[in-house]
C-alpha positions as CSV (number, residue, x, y, z in Angstrom):
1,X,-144.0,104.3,-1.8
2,X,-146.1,107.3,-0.7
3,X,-145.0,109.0,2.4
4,X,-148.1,109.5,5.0
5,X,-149.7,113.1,5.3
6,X,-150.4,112.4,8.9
7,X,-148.6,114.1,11.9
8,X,-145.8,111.4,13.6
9,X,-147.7,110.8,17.0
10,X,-146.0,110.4,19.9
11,X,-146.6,106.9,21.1
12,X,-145.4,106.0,17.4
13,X,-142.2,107.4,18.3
14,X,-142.0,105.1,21.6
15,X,-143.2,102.6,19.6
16,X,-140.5,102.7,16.8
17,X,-137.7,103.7,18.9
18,X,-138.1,100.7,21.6
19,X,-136.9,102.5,24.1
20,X,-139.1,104.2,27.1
21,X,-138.7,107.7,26.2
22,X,-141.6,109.0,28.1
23,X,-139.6,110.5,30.6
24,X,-137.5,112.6,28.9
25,X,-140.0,114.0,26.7
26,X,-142.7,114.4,30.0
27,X,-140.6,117.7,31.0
28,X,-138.8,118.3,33.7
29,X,-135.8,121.1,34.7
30,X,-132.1,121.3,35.7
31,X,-129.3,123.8,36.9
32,X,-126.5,123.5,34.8
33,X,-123.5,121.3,36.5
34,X,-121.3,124.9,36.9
35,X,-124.6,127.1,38.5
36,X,-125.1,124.1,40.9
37,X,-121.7,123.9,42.1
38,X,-120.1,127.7,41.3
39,X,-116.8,126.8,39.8
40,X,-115.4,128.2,36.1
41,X,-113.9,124.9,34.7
42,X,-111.4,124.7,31.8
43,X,-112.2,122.2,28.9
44,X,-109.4,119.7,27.8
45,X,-111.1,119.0,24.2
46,X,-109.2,115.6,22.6
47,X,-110.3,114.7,19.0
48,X,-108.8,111.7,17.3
49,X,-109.2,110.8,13.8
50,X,-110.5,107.4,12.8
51,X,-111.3,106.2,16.6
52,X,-113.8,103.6,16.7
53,X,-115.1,102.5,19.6
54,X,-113.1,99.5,19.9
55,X,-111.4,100.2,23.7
56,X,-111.5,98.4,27.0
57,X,-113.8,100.9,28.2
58,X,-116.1,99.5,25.5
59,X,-115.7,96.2,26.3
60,X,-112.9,95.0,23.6
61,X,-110.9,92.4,25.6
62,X,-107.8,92.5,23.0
63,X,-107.2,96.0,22.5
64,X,-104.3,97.6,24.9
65,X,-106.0,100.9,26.0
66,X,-105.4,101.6,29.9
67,X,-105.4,105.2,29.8
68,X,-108.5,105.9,28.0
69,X,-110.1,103.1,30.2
70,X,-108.8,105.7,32.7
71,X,-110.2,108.0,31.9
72,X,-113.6,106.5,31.7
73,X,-113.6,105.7,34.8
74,X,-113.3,109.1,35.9
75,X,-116.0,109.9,33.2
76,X,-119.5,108.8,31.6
77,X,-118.7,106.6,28.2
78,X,-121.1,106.7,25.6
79,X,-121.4,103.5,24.1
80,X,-124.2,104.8,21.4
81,X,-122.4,108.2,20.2
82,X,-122.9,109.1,15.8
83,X,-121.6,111.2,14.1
84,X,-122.9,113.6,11.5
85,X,-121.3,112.5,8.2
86,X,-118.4,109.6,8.2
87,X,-115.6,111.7,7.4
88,X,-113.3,114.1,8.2
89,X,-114.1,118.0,7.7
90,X,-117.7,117.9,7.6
91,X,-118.4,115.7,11.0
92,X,-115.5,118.4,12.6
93,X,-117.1,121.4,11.0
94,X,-120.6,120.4,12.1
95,X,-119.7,119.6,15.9
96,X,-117.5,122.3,16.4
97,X,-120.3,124.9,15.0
98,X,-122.9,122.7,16.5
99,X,-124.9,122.6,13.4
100,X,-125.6,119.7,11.1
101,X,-124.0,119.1,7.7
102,X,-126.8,120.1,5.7
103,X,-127.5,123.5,7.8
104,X,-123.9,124.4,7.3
105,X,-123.5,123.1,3.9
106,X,-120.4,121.2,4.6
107,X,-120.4,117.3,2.9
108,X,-116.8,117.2,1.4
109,X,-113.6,117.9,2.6
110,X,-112.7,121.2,1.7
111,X,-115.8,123.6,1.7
112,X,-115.1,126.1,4.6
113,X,-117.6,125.9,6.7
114,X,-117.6,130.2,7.0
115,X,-118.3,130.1,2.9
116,X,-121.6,129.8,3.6
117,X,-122.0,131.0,7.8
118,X,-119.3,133.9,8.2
119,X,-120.6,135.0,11.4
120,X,-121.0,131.4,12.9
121,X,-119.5,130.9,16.2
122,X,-117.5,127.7,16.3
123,X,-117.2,126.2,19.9
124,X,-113.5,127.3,20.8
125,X,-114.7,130.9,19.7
126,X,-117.6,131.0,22.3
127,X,-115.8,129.8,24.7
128,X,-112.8,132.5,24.0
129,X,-116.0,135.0,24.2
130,X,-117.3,134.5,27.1
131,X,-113.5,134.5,28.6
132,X,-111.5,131.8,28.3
133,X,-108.1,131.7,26.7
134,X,-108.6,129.1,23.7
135,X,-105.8,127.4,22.2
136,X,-106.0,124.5,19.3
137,X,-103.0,122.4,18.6
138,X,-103.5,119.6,16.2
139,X,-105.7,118.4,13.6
140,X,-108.6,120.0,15.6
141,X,-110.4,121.6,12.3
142,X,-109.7,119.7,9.0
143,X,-106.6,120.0,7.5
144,X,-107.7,122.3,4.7
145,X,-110.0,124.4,6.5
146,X,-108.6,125.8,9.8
147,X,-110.3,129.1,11.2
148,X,-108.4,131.5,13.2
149,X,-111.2,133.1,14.7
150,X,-111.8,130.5,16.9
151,X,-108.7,131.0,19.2
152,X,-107.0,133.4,21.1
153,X,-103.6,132.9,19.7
154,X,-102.1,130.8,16.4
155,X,-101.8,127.5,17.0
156,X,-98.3,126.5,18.3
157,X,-96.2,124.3,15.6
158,X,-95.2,120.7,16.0
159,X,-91.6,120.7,15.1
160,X,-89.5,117.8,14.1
161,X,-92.6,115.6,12.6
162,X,-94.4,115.5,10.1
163,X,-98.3,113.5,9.5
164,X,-96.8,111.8,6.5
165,X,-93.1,111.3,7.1
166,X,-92.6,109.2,10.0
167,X,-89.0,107.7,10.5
168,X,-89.2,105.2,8.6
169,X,-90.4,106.5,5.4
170,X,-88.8,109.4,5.2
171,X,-86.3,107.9,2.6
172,X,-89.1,106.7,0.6
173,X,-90.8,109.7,0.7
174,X,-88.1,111.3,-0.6
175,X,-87.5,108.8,-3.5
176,X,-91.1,109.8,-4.3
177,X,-90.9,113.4,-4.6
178,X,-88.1,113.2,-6.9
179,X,-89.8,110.5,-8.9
180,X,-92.9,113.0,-8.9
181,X,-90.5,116.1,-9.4
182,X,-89.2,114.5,-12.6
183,X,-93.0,113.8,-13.6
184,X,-93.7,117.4,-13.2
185,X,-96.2,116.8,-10.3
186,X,-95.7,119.1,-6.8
187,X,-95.1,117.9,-3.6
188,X,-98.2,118.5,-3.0
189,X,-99.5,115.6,-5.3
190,X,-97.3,113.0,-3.7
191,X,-98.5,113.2,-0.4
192,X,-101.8,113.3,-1.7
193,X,-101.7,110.6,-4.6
194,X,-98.8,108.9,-3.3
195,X,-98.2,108.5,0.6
196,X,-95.6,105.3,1.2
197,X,-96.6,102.5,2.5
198,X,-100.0,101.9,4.6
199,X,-98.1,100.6,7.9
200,X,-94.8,100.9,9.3
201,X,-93.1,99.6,12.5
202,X,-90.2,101.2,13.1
203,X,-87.8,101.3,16.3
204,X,-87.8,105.4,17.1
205,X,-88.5,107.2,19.6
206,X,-92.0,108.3,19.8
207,X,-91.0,112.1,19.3
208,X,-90.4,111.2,15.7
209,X,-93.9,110.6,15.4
210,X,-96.6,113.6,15.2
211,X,-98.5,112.3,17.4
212,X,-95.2,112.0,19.5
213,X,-94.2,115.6,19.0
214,X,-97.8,117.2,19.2
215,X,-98.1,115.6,23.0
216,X,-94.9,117.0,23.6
217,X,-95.7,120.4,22.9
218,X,-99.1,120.2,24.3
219,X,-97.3,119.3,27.9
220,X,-95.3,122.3,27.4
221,X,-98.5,124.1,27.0
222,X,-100.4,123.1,29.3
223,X,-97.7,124.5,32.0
224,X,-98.3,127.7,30.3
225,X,-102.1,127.5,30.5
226,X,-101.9,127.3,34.0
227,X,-101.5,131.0,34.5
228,X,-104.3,131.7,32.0
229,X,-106.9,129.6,33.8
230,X,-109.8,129.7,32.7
231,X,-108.6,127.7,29.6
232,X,-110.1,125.9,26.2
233,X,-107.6,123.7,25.0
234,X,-108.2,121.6,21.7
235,X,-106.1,118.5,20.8
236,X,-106.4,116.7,17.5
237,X,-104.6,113.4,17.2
238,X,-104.0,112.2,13.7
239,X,-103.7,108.4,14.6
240,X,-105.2,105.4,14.0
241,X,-105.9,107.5,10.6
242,X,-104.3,105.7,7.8
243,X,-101.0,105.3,7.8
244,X,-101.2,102.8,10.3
245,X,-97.6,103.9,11.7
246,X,-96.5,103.9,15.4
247,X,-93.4,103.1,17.2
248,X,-92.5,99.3,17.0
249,X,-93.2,98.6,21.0
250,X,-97.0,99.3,20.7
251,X,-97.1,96.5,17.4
252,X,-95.3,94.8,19.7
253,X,-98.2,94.3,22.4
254,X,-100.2,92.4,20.1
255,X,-99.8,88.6,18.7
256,X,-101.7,89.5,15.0
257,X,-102.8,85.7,15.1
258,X,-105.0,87.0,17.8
259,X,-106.1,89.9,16.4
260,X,-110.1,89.0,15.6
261,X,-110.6,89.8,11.4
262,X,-114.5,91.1,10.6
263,X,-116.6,88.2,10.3
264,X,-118.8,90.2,7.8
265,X,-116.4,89.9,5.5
266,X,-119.1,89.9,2.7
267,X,-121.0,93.0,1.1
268,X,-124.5,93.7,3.0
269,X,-127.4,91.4,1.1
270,X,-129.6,93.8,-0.8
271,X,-128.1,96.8,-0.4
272,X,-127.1,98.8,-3.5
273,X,-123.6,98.4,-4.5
274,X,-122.8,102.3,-4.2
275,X,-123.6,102.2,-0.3
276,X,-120.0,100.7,-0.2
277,X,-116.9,102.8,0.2
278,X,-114.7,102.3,-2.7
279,X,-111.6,102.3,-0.2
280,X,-110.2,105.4,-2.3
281,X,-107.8,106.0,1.0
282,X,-106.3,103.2,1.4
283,X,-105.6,103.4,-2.1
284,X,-103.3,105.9,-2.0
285,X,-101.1,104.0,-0.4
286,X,-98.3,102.7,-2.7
287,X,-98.6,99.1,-1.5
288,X,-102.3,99.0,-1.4
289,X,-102.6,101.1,-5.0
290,X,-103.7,97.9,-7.0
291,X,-106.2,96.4,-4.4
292,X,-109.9,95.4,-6.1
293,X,-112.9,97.2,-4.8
294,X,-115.0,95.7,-2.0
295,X,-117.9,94.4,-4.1
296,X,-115.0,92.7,-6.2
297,X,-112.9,91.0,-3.6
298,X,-111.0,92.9,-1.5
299,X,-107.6,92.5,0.3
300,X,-106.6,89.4,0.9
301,X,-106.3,87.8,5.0
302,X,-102.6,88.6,4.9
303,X,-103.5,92.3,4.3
304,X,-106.5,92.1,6.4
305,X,-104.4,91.1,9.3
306,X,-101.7,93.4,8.7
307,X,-103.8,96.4,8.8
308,X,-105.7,95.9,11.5
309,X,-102.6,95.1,13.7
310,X,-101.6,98.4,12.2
311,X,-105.0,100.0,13.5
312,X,-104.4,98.5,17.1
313,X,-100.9,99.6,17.6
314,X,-102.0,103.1,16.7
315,X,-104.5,103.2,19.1
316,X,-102.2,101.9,21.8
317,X,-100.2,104.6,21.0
318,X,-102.5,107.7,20.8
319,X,-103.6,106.2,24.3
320,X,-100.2,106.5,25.7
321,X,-100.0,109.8,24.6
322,X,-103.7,110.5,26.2
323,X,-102.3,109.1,29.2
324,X,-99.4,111.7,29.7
325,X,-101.8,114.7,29.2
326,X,-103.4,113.2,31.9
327,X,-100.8,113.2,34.0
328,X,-99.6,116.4,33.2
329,X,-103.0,117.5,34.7
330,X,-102.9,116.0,37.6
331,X,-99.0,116.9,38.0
332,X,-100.2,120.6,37.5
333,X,-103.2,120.3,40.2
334,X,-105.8,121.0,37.0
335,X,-107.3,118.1,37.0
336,X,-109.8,119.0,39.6
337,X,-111.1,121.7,38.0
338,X,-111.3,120.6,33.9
339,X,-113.6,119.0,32.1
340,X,-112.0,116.5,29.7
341,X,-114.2,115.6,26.6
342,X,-112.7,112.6,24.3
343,X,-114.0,111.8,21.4
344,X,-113.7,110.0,17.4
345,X,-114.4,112.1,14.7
346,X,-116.6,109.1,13.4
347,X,-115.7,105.3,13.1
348,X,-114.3,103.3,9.8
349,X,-114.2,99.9,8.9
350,X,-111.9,97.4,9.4
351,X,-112.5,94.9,7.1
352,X,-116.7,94.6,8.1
353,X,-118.4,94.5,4.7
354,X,-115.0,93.8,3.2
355,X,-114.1,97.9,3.1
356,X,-111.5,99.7,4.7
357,X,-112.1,103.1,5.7
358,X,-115.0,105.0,6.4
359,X,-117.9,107.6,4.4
360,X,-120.6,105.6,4.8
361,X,-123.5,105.7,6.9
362,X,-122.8,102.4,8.3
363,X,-122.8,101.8,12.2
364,X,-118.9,100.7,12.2
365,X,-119.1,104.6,10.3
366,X,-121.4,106.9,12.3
367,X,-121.0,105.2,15.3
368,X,-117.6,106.8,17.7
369,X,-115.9,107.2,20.6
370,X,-117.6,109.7,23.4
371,X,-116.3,109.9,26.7
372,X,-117.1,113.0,28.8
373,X,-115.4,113.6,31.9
374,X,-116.4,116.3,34.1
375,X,-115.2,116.6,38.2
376,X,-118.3,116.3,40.9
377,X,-121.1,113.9,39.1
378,X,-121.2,110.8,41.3
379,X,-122.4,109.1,38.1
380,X,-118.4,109.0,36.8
381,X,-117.3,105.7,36.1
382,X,-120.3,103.9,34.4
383,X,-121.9,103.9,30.6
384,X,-125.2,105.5,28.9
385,X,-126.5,103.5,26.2
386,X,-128.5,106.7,25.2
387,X,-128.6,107.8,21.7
388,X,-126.4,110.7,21.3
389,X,-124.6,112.7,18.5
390,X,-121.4,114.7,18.2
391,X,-123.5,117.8,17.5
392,X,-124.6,117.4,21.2
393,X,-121.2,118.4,22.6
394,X,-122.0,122.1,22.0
395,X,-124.0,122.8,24.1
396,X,-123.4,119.8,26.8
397,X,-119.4,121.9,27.2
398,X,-121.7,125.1,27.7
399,X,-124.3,123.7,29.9
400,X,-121.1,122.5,31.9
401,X,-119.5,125.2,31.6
402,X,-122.4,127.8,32.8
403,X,-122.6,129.6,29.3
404,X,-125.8,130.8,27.8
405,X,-126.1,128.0,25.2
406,X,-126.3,129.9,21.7
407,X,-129.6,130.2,19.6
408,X,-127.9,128.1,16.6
409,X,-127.4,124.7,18.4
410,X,-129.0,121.9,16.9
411,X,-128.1,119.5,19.5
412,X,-129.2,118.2,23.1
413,X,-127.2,119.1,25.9
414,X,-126.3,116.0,27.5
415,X,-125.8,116.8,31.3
416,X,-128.8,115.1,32.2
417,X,-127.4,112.0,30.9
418,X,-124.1,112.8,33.0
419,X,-126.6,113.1,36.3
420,X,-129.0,109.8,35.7
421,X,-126.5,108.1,32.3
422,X,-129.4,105.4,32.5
423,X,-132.3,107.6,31.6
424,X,-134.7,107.6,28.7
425,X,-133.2,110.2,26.2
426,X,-133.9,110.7,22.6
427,X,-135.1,108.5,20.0
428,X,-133.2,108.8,16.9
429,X,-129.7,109.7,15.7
430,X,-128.6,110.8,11.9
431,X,-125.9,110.4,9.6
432,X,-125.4,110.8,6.1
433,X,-123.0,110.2,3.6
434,X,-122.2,111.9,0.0
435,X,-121.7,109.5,-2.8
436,X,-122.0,109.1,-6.6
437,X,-119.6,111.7,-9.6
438,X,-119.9,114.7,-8.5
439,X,-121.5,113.8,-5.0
440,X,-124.6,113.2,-7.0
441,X,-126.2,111.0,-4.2
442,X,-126.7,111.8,-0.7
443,X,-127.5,109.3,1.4
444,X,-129.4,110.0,5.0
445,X,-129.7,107.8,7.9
446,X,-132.0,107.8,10.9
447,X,-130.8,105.6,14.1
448,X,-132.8,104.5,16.4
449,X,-132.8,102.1,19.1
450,X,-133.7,98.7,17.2
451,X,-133.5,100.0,13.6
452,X,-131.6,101.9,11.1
453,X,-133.2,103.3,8.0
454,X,-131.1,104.8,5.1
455,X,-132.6,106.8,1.9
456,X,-130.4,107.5,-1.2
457,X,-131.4,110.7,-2.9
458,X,-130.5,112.0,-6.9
459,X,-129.6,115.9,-5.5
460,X,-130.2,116.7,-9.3
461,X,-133.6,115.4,-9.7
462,X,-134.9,115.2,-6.2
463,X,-136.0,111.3,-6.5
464,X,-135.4,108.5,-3.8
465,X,-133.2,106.0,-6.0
466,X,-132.5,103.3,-2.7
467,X,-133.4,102.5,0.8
468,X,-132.2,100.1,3.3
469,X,-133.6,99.0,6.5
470,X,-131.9,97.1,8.9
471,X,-133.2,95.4,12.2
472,X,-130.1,95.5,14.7
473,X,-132.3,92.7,16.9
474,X,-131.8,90.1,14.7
475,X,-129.4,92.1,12.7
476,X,-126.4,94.1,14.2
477,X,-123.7,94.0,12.0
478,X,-126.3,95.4,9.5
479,X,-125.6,92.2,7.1
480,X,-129.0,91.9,5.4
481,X,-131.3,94.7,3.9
482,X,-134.8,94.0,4.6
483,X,-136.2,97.1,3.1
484,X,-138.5,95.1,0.6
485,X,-139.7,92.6,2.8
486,X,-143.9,93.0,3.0
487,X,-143.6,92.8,6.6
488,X,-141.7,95.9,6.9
489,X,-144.0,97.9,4.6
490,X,-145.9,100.1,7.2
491,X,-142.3,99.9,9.1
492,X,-140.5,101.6,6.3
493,X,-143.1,104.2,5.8
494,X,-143.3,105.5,9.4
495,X,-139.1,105.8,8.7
496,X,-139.2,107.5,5.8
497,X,-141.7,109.9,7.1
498,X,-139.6,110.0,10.8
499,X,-136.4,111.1,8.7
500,X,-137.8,113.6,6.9
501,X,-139.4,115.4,9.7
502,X,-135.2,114.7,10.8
503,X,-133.6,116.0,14.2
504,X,-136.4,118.7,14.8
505,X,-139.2,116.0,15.6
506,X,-137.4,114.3,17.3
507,X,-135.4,116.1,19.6
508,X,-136.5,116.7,23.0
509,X,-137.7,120.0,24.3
510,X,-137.8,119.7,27.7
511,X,-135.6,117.6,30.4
């Protein structure tokens, strides 16, 4: 299928997009929030790993989440917020350097994202440059590729915890290192290849937990902080990532019977079989080590049930522990005067497509939490269904914030959306995902408001090997692939031809 050599008009955009986006691409000018109202604000910057949008705020009726509801209602929630890339260190590196995966060469999870930008400035750093004291605690980075120059001090350490060994595992843990020690493998391999079991429940106090011991020291700091006003702070919360462990009372708020299981629990019709995550996380996990691949099986409903009640209890508990930095805020007289962005990495599965886990480019994937809370818009309190992406927090925190935004952004500030959350915005959103021996295949996805169309490229050889198109109208869990039907021909080749003229020709110039 040819792509067309003609120029992607603009009424083809409205067109494809189904939204009314007129407006925003008419023109149009705004102060930044800080010029209009002359304040300095400090940023409260929470990043949780794995959190899907699946919160009261968002409209789940089952999950247990009062603090984050909180919070939106004190805030604008995003309900149409992607990530860049499905997975851990490349959707971090790419919205905390406001770039995109490909412009900073990050799609695994250990490239540093300085190998190939040295000089980039990441977020926390610009903010430390233009005067702010900036502090990270947590898994704010990726595990493996932290970067010092972002903050104005190292970050503080989390004592007593560990992400691995929570209190209930800890004696297995150990049984496993000596079983690895006598294999000759490090420790370093059994935490990787072997990390316990997938869930645990036990009845300790939530100190014992990272999560428990990071909010703890991030109270503590916060006091300190106060004195070094203005302040970027930067929390990374390891739950609801895999293992699903959290202190027995937050299991304990949920009957699993009426937990709702994925209804999709069936691989997409027509889409190629390596668009699938193979579940390789969950995997490592000692009593999930033998489970068969998605396209041949899956868990079982025991398992199924099991680990999403896992998911939910972990959530409940990272929002307890959202809920006390909160209150620390407002115990400290800060809350007036910070801006308090929360946000997912990216999404994961819970059983949809019968996978576990996330690097695909999948809405239950791409799709996250984004709730932005900033003191003085009348708007706090409601929703924007508006396309966004993580890479637009850049420069929405420096718009906020009255910083010159730097020339490297390539995302929309999205202040605008915080004045009028209702208003026509941009058209598309994109996410890809790596896949294949070697990371052979790279996948790329293009969002907009009724469709979403994916193309599956050999990196070696340059061709397009699969597409999938899916119509979220008639379609919204993404079930069926109607790429090949002869209806969609024209369809599929303004998409192809709208994602690879990519971000650039479709983000908007002017407000």
């Amino acid at each position: 299928m040819g792509v067309p050599s003609y120029t992607l008009k603009r009424r083809e955009f409205l067109r494809l997009s189904g939204t009314a986006a007129a407006g925003i691409l008419a023109g149009g000018s705004f102060l930044s929030h800080a010029q209009e109202i002359k304040w300095k604000p400090n940023v409260l910057f929470i990043i949780v790993d794995d959190l899907r949008p699946e919160l009261g705020c968002y409209g789940n009726k089952v999950v247990v989440s009062p603090n984050i509801d909180r919070l939106a209602s004190q805030g604008v929630v995003f309900t149409r917020a992607y990530s860049q890339q499905s997975i851990c260190n490349p959707s971090r590196s790419s919205l905390l350097t406001g770039m995109r995966p490909d412009s900073i060469k990050v799609w695994d999870q250990v490239t540093h994202f300085r190998k190939h930008q040295p000089d980039l400035k990441t977020l926390p750093q610009y903010f430390k440059e233009n005067g702010y004291h900036s502090v990270g605690i947590g898994k704010v980075f990726h595990d493996f590729t932290r970067d010092s120059a972002s903050w104005s001090c190292p970050p503080p350490k989390i004592e007593g915890a560990h992400i691995y060994q929570n209190p209930g595992t800890r004696n297995l843990l150990k049984r496993l290192e000596d079983r690895a020690r006598a294999l000759g493998k490090s420790r370093a391999w059994i935490m990787t290849i072997l990390r316990g079991p997938a869930t645990e429940a036990a009845d300790a106090p939530e100190s014992q937990y990272w999560d428990g011991a990071l909010t703890d020291e991030t109270i503590r700091l916060l006091a300190e902080l106060k004195n070094k006003e203005p302040f970027f702070l930067a929390v990374g919360f390891f739950k609801p990532h895999l293992p699903f462990a959290a202190p027995k009372k937050y299991w304990d708020l949920y009957n699993p019977e009426k937990i709702p299981q994925a209804k999709n629990n069936f691989p997409p019709e027509g889409a190629p079989r390596f668009a699938l995550n193979e579940m390789y996380e969950l995997a490592c996990y000692e009593d999930f080590m033998n489970i068969p691949k998605p396209t041949e099986g899956g868990l079982n409903r025991i398992q199924a049930r099991l680990l999403k009640h896992g998911y939910y209890a972990c959530v409940s508990f990272i929002d307890a522990q959202i809920g006390r930095l909160l209150t620390e805020l407002e115990h400290l007289g800060l809350h007036e005067n910070t801006i308090v962005v929360l946000m997912g990495d990216h999404g994961c599965k819970l059983g949809e497509h019968r996978c576990w886990g996330k690097k695909t480019v999948y809405e239950d994937d791409a799709r996250t939490t984004l709730i932005v809370s900033a003191p003085g818009f009348k708007t706090n309190g409601k929703s924007s269904p508006a396309l966004v992406e993580l890479v637009d927090v850049y420069p929405t925190l420096c718009d906020l914030a009255g910083l010159d935004k730097p020339g490297h952004l390539e995302g929309t500030t999205m202040v605008p959306l915080l004045k009028k959350p209702e208003r026509s915005w941009k058209i598309a959103a994109f996410t890809q995902a790596v896949r294949g021996f070697s990371g052979r295949f790279m996948g790329r996805s293009v969002r907009l408001d009724r469709y979403r169309y994916v193309e599956w490229k050999d990196w070696i050889g340059g061709s397009i090997i699969a597409r999938e198109l899916y119509d979220h109208k008639t379609d919204p869990e993404e079930n069926r692939n109607v790429v090949d039907w002869p209806e969609n021909r024209q369809l599929v080749q303004r998409l192809s031809y709208m994602l690879s003229v990519g971000w650039k020709g479709v983000k908007p110039r002017r407000f």
